[in-house]
N, CA, C and O atoms as a Tinker XYZ file with bonds, in Angstrom:
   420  protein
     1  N    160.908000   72.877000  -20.617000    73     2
     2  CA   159.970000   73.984000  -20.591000    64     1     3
     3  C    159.199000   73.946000  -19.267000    63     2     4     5
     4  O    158.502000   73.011000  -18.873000    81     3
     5  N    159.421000   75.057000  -18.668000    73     3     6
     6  CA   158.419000   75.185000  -17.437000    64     5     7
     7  C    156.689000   75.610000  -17.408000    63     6     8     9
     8  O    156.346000   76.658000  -17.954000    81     7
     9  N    155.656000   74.718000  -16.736000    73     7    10
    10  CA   154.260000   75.096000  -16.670000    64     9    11
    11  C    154.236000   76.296000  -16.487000    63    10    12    13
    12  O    155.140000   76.767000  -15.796000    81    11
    13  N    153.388000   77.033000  -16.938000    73    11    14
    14  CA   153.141000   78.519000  -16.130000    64    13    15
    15  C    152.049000   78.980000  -15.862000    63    14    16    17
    16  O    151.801000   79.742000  -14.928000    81    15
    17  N    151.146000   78.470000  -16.825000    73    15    18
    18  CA   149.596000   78.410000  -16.125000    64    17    19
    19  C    148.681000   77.178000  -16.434000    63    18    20    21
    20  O    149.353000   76.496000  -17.208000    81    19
    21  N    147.632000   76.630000  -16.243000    73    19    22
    22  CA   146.734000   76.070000  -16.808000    64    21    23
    23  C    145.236000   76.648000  -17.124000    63    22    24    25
    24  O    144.965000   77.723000  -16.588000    81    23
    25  N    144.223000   76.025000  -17.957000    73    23    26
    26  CA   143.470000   76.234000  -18.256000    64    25    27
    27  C    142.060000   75.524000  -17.841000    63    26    28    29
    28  O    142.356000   74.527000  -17.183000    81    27
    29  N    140.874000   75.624000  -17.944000    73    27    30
    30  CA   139.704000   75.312000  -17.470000    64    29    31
    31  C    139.870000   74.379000  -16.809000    63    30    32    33
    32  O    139.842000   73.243000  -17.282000    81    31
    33  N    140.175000   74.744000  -15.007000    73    31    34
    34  CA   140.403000   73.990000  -13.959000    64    33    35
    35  C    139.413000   74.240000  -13.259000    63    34    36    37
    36  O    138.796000   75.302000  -13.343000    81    35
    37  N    138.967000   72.816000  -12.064000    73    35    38
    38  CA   138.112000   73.211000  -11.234000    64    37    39
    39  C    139.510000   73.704000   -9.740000    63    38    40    41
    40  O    140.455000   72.931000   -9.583000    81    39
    41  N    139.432000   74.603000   -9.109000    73    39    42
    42  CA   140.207000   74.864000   -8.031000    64    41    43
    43  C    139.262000   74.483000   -6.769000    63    42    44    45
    44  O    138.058000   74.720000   -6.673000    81    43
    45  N    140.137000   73.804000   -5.780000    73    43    46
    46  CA   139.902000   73.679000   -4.383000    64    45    47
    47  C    140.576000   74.779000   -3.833000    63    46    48    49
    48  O    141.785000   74.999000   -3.747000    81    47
    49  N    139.092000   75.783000   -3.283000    73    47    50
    50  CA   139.921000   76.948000   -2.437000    64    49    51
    51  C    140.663000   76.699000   -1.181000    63    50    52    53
    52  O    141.524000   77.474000   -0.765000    81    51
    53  N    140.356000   75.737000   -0.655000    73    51    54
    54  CA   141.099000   75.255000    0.934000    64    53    55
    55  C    142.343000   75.048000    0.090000    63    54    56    57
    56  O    142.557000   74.582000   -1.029000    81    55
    57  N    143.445000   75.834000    1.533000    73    55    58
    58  CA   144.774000   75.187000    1.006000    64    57    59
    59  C    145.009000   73.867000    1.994000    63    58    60    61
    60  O    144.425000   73.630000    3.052000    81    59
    61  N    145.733000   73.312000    1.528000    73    59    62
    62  CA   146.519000   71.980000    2.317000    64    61    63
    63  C    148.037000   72.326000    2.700000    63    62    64    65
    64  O    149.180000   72.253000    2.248000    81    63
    65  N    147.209000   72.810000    3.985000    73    63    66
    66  CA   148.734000   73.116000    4.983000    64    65    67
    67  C    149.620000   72.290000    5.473000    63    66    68    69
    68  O    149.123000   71.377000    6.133000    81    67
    69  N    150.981000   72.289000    5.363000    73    67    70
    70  CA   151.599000   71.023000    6.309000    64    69    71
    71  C    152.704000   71.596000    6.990000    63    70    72    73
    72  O    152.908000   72.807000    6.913000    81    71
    73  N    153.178000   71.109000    7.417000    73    71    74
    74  CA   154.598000   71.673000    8.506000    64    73    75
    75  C    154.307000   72.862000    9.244000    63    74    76    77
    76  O    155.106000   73.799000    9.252000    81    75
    77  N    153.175000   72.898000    9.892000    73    75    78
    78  CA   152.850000   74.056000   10.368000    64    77    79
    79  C    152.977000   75.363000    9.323000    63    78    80    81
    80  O    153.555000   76.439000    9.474000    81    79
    81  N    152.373000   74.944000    8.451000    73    79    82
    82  CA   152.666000   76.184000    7.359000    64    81    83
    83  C    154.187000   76.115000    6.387000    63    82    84    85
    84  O    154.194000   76.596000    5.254000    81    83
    85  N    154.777000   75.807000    6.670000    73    83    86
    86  CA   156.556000   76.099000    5.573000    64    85    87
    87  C    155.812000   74.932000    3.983000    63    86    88    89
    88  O    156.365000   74.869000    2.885000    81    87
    89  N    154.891000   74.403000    4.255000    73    87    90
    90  CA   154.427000   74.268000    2.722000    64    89    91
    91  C    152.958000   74.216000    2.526000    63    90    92    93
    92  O    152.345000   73.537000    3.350000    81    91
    93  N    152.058000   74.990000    1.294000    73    91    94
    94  CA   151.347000   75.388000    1.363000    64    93    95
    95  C    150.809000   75.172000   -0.494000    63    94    96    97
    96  O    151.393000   75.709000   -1.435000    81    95
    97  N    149.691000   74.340000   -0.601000    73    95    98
    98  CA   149.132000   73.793000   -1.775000    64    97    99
    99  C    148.245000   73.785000   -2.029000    63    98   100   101
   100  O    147.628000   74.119000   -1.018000    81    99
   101  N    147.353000   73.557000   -3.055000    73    99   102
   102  CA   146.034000   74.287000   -3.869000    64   101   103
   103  C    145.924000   73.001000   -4.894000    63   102   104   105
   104  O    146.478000   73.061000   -5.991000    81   103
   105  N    145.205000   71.870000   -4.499000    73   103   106
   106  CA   144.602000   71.101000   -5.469000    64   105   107
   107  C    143.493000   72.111000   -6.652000    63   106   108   109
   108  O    142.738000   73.072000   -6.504000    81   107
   109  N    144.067000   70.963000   -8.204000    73   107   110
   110  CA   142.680000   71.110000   -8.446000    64   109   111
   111  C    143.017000   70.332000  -10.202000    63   110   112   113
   112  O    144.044000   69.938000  -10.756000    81   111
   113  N    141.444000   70.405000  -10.641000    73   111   114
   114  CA   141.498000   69.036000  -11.704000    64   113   115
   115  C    141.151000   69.672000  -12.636000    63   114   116   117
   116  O    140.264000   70.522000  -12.554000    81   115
   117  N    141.855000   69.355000  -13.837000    73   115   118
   118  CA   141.622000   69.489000  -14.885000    64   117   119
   119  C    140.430000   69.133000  -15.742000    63   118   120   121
   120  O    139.561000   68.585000  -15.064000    81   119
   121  N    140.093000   69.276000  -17.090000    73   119   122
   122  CA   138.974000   69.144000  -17.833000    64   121   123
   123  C    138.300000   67.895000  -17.764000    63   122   124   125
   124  O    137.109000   67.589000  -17.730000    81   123
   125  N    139.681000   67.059000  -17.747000    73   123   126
   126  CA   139.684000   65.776000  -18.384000    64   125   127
   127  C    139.977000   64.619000  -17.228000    63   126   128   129
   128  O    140.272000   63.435000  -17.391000    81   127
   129  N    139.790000   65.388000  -15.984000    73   127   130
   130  CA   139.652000   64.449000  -15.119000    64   129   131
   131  C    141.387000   64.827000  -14.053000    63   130   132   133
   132  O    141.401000   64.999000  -12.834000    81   131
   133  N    142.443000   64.858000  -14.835000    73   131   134
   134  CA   143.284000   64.873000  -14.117000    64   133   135
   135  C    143.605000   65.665000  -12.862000    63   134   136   137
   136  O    143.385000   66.877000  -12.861000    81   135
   137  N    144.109000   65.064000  -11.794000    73   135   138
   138  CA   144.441000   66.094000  -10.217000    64   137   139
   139  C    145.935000   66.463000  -10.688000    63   138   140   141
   140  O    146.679000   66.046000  -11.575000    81   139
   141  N    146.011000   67.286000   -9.837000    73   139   142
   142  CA   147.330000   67.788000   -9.644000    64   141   143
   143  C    147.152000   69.230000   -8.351000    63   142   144   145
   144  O    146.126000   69.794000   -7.971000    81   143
   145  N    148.322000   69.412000   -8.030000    73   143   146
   146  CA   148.733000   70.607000   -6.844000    64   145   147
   147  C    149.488000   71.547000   -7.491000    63   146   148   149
   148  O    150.002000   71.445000   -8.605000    81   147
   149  N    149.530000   72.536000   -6.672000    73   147   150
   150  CA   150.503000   73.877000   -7.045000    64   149   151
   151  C    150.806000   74.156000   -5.833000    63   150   152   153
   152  O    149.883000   73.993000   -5.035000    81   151
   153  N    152.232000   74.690000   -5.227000    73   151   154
   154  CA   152.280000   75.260000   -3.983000    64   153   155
   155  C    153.651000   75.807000   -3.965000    63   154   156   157
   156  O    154.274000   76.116000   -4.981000    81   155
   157  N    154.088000   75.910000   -2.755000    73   155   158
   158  CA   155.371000   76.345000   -2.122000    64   157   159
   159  C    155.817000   75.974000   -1.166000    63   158   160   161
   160  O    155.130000   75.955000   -0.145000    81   159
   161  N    157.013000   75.588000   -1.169000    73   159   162
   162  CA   157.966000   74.732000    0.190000    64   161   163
   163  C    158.812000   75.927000    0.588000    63   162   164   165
   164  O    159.790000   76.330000   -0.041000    81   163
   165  N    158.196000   76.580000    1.997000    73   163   166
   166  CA   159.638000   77.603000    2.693000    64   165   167
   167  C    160.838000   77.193000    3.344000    63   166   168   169
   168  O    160.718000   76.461000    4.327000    81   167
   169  N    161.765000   77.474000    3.038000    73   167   170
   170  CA   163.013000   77.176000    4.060000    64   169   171
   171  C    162.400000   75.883000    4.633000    63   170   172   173
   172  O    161.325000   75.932000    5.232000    81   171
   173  N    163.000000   74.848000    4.475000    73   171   174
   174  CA   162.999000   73.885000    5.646000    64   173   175
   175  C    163.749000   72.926000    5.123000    63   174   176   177
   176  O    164.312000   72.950000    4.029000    81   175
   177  N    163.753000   71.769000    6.207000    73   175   178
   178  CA   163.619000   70.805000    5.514000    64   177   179
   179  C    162.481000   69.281000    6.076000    63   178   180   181
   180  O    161.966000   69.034000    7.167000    81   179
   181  N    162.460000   68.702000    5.048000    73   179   182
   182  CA   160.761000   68.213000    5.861000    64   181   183
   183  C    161.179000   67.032000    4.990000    63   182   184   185
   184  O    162.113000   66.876000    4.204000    81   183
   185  N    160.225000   66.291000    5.374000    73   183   186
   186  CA   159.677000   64.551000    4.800000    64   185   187
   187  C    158.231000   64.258000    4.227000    63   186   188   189
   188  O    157.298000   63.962000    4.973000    81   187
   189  N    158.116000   64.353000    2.958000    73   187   190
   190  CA   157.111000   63.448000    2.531000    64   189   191
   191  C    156.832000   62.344000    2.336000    63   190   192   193
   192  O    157.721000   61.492000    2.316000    81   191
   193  N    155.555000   62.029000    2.138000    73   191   194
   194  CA   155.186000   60.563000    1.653000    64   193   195
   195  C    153.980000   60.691000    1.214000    63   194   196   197
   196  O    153.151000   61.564000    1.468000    81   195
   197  N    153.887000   59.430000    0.282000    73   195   198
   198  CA   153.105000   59.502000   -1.227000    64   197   199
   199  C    152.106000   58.678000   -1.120000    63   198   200   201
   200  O    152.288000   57.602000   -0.551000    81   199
   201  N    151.075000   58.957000   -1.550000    73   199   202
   202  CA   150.209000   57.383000   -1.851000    64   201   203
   203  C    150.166000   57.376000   -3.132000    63   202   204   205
   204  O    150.057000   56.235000   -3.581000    81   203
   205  N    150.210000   58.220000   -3.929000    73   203   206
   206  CA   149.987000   57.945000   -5.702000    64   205   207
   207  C    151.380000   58.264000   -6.090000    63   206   208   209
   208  O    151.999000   58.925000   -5.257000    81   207
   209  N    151.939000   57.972000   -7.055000    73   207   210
   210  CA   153.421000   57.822000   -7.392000    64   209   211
   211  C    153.032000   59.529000   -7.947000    63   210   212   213
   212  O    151.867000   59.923000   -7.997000    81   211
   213  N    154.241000   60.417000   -8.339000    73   211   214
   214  CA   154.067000   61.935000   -7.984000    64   213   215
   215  C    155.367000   62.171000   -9.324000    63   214   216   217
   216  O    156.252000   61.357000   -9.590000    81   215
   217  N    155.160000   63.370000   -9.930000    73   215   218
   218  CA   156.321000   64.337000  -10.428000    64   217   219
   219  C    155.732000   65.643000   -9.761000    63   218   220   221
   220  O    154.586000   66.067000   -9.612000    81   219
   221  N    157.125000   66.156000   -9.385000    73   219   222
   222  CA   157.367000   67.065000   -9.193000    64   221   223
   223  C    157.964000   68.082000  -10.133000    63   222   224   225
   224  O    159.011000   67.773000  -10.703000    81   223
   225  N    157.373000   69.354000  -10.378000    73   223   226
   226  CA   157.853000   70.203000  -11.347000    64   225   227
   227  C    158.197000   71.564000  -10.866000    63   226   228   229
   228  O    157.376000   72.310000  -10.331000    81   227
   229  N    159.853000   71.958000  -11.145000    73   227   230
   230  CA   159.922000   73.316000  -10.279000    64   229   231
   231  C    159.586000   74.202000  -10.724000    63   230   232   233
   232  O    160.418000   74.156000  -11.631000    81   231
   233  N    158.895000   75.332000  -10.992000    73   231   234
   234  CA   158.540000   76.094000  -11.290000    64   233   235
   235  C    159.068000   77.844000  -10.848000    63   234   236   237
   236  O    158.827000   78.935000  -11.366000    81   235
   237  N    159.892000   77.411000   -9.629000    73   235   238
   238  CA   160.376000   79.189000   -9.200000    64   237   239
   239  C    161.078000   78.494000   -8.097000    63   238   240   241
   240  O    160.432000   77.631000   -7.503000    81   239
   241  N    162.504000   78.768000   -7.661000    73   239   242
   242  CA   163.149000   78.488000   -6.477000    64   241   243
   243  C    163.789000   77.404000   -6.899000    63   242   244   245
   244  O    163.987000   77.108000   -8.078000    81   243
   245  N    164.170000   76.709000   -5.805000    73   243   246
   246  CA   164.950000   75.369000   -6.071000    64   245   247
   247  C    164.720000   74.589000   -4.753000    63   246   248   249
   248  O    164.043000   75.006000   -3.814000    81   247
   249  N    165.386000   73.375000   -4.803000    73   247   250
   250  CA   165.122000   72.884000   -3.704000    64   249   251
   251  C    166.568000   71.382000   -3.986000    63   250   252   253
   252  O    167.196000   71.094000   -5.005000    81   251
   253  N    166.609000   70.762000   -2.566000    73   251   254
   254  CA   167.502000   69.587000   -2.874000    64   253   255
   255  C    167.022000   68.090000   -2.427000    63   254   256   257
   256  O    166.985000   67.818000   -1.227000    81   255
   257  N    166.804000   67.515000   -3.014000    73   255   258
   258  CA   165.581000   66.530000   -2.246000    64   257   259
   259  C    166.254000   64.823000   -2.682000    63   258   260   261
   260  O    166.904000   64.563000   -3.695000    81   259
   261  N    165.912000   63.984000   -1.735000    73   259   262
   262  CA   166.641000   62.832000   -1.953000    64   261   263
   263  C    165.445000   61.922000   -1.214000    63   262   264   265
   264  O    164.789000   62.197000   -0.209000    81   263
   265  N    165.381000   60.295000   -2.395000    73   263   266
   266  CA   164.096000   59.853000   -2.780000    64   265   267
   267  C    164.645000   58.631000   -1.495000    63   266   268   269
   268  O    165.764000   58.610000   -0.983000    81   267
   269  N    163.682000   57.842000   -1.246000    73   267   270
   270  CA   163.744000   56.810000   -0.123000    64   269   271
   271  C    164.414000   56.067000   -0.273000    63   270   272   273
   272  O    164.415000   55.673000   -1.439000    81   271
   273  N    165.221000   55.491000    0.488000    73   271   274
   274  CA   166.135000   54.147000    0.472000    64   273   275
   275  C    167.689000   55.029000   -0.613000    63   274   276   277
   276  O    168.550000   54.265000   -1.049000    81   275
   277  N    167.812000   56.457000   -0.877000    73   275   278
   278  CA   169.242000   56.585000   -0.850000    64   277   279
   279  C    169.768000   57.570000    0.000000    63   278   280   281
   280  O    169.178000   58.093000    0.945000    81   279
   281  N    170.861000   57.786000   -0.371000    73   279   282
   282  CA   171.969000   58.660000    0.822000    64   281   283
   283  C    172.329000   59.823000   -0.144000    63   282   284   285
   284  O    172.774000   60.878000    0.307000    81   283
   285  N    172.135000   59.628000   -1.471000    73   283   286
   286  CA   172.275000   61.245000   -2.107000    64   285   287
   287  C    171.227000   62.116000   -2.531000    63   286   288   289
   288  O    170.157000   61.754000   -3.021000    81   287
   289  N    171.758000   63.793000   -2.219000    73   287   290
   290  CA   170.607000   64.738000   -2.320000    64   289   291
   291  C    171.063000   65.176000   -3.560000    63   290   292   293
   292  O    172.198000   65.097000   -4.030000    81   291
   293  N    169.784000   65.769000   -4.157000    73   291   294
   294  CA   170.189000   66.032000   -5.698000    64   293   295
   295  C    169.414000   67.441000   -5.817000    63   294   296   297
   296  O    168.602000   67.728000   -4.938000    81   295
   297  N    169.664000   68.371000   -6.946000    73   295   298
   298  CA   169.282000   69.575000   -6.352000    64   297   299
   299  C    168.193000   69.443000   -8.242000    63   298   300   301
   300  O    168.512000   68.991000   -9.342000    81   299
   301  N    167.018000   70.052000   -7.747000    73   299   302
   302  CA   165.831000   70.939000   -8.374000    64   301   303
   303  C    165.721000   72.302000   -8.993000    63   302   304   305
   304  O    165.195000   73.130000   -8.249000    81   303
   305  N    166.011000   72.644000   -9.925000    73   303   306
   306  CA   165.339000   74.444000  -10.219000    64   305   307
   307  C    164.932000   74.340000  -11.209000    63   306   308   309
   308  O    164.980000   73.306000  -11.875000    81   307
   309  N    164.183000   75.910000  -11.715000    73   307   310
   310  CA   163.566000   75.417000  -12.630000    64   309   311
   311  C    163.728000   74.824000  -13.852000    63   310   312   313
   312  O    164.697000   74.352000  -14.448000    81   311
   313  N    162.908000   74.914000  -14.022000    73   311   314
   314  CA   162.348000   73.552000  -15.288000    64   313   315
   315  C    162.991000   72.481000  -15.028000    63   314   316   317
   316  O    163.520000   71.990000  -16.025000    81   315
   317  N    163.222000   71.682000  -13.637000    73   315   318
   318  CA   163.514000   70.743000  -13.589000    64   317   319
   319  C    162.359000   69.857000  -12.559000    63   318   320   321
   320  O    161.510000   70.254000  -11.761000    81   319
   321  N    162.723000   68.679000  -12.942000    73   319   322
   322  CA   161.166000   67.613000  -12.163000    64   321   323
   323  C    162.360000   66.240000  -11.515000    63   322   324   325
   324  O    163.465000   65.814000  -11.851000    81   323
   325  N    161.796000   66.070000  -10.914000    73   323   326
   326  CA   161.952000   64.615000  -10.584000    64   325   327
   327  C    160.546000   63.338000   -9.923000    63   326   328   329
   328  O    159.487000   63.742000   -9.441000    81   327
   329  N    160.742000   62.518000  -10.003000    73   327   330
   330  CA   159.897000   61.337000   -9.746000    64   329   331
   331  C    159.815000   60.826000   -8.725000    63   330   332   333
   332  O    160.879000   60.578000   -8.159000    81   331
   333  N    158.337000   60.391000   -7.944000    73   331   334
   334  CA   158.574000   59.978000   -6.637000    64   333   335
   335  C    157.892000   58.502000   -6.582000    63   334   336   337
   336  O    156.764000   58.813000   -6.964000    81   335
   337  N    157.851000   57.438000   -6.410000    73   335   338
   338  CA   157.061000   56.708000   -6.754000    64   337   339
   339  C    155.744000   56.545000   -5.518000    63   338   340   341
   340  O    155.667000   57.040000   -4.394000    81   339
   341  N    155.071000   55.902000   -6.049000    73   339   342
   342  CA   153.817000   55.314000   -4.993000    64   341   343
   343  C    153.900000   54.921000   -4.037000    63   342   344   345
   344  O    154.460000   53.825000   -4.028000    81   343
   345  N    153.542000   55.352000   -2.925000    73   343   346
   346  CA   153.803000   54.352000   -1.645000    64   345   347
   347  C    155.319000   54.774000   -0.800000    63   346   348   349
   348  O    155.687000   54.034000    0.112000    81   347
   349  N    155.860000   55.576000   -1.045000    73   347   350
   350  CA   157.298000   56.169000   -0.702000    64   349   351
   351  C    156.940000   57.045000    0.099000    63   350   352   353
   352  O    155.854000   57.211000    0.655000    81   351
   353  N    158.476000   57.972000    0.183000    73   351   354
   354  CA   158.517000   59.188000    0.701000    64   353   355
   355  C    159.919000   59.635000    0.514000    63   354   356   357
   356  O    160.790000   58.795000    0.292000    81   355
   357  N    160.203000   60.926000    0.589000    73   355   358
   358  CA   161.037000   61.821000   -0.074000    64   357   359
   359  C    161.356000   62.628000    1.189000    63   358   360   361
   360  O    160.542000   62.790000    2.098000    81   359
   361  N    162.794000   63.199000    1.175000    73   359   362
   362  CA   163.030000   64.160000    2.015000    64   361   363
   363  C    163.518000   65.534000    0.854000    63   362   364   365
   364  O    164.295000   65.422000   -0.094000    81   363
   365  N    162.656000   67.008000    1.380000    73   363   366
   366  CA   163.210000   68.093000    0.730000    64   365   367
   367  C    163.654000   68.803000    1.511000    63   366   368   369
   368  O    163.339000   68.950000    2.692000    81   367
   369  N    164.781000   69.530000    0.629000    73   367   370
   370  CA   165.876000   70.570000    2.059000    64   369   371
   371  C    165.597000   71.778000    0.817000    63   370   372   373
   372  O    165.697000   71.422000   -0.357000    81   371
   373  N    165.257000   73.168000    1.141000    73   371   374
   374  CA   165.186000   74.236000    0.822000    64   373   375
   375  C    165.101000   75.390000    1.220000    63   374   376   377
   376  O    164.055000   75.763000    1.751000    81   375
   377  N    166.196000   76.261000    1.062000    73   375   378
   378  CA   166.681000   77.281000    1.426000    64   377   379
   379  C    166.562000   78.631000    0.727000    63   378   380   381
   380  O    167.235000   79.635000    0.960000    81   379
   381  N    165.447000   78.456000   -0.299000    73   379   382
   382  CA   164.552000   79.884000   -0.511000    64   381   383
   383  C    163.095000   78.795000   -1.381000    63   382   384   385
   384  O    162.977000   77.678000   -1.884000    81   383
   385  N    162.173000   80.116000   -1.086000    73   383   386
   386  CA   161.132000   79.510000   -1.696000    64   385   387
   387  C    160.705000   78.709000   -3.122000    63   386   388   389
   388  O    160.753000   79.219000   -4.241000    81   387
   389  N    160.270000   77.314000   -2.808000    73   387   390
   390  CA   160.579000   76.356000   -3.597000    64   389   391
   391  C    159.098000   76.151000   -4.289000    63   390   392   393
   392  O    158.462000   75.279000   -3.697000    81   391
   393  N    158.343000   76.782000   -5.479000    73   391   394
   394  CA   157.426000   77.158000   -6.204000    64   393   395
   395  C    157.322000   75.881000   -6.936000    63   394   396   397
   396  O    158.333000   75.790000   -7.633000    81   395
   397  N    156.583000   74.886000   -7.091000    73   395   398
   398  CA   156.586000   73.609000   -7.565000    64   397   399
   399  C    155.074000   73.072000   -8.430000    63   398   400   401
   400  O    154.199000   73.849000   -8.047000    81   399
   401  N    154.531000   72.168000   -9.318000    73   399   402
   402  CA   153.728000   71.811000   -9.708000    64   401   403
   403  C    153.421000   70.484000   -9.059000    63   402   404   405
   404  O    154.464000   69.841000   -9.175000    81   403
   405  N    152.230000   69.500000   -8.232000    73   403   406
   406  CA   152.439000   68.023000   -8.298000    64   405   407
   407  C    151.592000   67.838000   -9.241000    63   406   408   409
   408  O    150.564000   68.458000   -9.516000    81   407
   409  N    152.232000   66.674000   -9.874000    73   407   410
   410  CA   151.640000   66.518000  -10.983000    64   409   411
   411  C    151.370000   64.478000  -10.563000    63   410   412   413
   412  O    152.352000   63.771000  -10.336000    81   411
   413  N    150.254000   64.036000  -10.553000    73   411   414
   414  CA   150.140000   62.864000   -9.703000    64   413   415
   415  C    149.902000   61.888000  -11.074000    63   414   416   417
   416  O    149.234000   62.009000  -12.101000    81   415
   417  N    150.425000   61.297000  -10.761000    73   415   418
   418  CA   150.653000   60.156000  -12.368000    64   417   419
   419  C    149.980000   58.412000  -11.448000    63   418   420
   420  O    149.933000   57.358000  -12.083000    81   419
């Protein structure tokens, strides 16, 4: 089942730009304390890295992304997530707009 909205959030209006713009995110915390992001990855392909171990949840688009230390890319759409751990980094390749949840565990 895919997120589609949440409820009594505090939102951070600043977005958190990266790649010169091709991804573009909107913290913000829940009731009960929890963070998490919402955003979009354009066309690219780019490199992250984590300080809190991360799911990712697709929500619109797809994307193909392959986790540190392997050699295979594995592909994302929706209602699909994958796991990033703490302290890593991830490469994503996407070739239409990639609509995602972070969900920081």
């Amino acid at each position: 089942m895919t997120t589609e909205q949440f409820s009594g959030v505090t939102l951070i209006t600043q977005a958190n730009v990266y790649f010169d713009g091709k991804c573009v995110s909107h913290s913000f915390t829940l009731a009960d304390g929890t963070k998490k992001s919402v955003g979009v990855v354009l066309p690219a392909t780019l490199t992250f890295g984590t300080a809190a171990a991360e799911i990712m949840e697709c929500v619109g688009g797809a994307c193909e992304y392959k986790l540190d230390g392997s050699n295979e890319w594995k592909r994302a759409s929706v209602g699909d997530s994958f796991h990033i751990p703490a302290n890593s980094k991830f490469d994503i390749r996407v070739t239409e707009a990639y609509h995602y949840i972070c969900h920081y565990a």
